[in-house]
N, C-alpha and C positions, 0 to 999 in steps of 0.2 A: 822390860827392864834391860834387853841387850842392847836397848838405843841408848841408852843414858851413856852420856861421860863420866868417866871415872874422874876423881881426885885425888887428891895426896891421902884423904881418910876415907874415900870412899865414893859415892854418887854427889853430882852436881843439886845441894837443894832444892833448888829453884825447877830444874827439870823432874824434881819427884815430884814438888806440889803441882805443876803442870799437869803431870801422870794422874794425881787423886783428883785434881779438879775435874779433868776431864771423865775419869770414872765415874764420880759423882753425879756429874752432869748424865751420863751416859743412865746412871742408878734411878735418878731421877724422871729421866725421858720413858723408861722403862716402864716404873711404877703404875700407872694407870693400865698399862696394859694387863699387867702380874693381877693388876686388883679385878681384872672383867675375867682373866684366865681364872681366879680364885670364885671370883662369883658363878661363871659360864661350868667349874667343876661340880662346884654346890649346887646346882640346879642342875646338872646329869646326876648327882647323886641321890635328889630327891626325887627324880624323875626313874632312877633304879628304882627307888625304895617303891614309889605309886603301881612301876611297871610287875613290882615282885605280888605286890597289895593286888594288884589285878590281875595277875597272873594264877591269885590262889582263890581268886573268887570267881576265878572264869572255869576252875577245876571243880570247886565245890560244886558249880550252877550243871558242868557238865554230869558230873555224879546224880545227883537229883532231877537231871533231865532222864539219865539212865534207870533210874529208879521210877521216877512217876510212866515212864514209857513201857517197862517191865509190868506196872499195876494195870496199866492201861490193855497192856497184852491179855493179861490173867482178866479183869473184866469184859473184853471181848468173847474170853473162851468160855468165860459163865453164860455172858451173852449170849450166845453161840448154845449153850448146850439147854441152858432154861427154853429159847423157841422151838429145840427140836423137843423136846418134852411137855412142850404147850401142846404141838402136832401130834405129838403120840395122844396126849389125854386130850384134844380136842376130836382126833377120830374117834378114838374109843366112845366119848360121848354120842358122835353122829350112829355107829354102829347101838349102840343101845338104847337109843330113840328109836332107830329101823323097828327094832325087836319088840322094842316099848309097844308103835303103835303096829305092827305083828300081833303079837299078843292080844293087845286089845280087841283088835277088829276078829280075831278069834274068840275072842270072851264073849266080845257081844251078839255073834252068829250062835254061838252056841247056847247062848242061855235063851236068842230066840228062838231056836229050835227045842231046847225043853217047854218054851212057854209051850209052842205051839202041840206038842208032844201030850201034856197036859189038859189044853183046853181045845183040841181037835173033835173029841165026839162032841162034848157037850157043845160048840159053837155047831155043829153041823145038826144036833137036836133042834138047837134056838132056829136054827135058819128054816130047818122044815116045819116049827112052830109055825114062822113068824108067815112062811108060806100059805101054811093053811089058814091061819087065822086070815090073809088075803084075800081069799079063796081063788089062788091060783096053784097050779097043777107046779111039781118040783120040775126045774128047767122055763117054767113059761115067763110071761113080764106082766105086771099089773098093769093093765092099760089105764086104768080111770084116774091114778096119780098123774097131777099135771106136769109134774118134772123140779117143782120152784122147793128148793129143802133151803131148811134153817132150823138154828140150832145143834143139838149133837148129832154127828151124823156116823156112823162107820160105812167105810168103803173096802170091799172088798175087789182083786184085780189077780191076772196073772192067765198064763204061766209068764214069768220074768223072765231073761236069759240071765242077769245075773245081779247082784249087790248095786251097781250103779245106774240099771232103770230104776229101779228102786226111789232111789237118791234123786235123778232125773221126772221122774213121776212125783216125787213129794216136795219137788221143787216148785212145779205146775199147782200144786194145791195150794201152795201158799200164795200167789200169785191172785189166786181170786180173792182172795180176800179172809180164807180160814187162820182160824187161831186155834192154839191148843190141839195143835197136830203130834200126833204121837204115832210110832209103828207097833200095834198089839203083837203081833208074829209076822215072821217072815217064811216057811216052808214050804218044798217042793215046788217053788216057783211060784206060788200064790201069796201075795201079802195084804192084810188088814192093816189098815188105816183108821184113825178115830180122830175126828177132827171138829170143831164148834163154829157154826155159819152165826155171825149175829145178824147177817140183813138176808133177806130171801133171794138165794141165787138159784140162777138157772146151771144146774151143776155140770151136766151132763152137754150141754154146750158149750161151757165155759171149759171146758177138760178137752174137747175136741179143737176148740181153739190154740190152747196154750200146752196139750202136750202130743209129745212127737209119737207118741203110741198109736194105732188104730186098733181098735175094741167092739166088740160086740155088747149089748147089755143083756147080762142071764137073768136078772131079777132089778125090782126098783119098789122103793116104800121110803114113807117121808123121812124115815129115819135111817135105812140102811138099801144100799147099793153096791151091786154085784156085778161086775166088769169082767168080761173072757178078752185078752189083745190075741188078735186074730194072728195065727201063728203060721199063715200062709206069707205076712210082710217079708221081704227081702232083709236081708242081713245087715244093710247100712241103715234100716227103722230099726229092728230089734236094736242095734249098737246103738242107738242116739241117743 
């Protein structure tokens, strides 16, 4: 306004309307700009608002990351403590099988040793029966038996050195062909055998064959057979 000329009442008209035209125009050139600055506000504002919207669901998601990693911790240390306590009751299980079959193998040594404790005179009766009724002298061998047994047989053997000639020797027996093998007693190193031939074997060859014993024979009848292992073998036949 300090350009304008003055008049006798005041500013030259013509030079105000100049001034508003021009503003106008200037108001106008403007416009389009004011209306993208107005819209370009509005869309940081809702871009506040999205940025605030995500900013509390990025807090939430962290919370709940912090929580399921917490559970995740405490499941580990269950984890963690349930397998040390599998190992505890999965040894103890191993140590009480040991014991288990401990036990047993003691049960069954011992009740053979009452069999045998029980039926020791009377089997050593039968055997000098069954001698004489041979008519051979105690200690001799029937010779006129051809050797071929079938049927039920008992075998007597020994001395053992221990539980697994045993085992080893009644391995051999079945091997020929017997069934219905059972141990009657096992004492002082001698054990009885009772076992069912159904075809006629040659027993006494078959036994020299397939076990690692060497034996003498102290007696032979078709039905019962008395074996001494000759106790002069080296230590790696007795072990075998």
């Amino acid at each position: 306004m300090g350009t304008f000329k003055r008049v006798l009442l005041g500013y030259r008209r013509a030079d105000v309307d100049a001034a508003i035209a021009a503003r106008d125009g200037q108001i106008r050139a403007l416009a389009p700009r004011a209306a993208e600055c107005e819209r370009q506000a509005a869309e940081i504002a809702e871009l506040e608002r999205e940025m605030s919207s995500l900013s509390g669901m990025v807090i939430e998601r962290e919370r709940e990351i912090r929580g399921l990693t917490e559970r995740l911790r405490e499941a580990n240390e269950r984890h963690d403590r349930s397998i040390a306590s599998l190992d505890a009751v999965s040894a103890r299980l191993e140590d009480i099988n040991a014991q288990a079959r401990g036990q047993a193998t003691r049960i069954r040594m011992k009740a053979l040793t009452e069999a045998v404790e029980v039926s020791r005179r009377v089997q050593r009766l039968t055997d000098a029966q069954e001698q004489a009724d041979a008519g051979v002298e105690p200690g001799g061998v029937k010779e006129a038996f051809d050797g071929v047994f079938e049927g039920l047989v008992k075998l007597e053997i020994g001395p053992l050195g221990d539980f697994s000639q045993l085992v080893g020797f009644e391995d051999a027996v079945g091997q020929i062909g017997a069934s219905e093998i059972s141990v009657e007693r096992f004492s002082e190193g001698r054990a009885t055998l009772s076992m069912r031939l159904d075809q006629p074997v040659e027993l006494l060859r078959e036994l020299e064959e397939l076990s690692s014993l060497e034996f003498k024979v102290r007696h032979t009848a078709p039905d019962n057979l008395i074996l001494d292992v000759d106790e002069d073998q080296g230590p790696e036949q007795r072990a075998a």
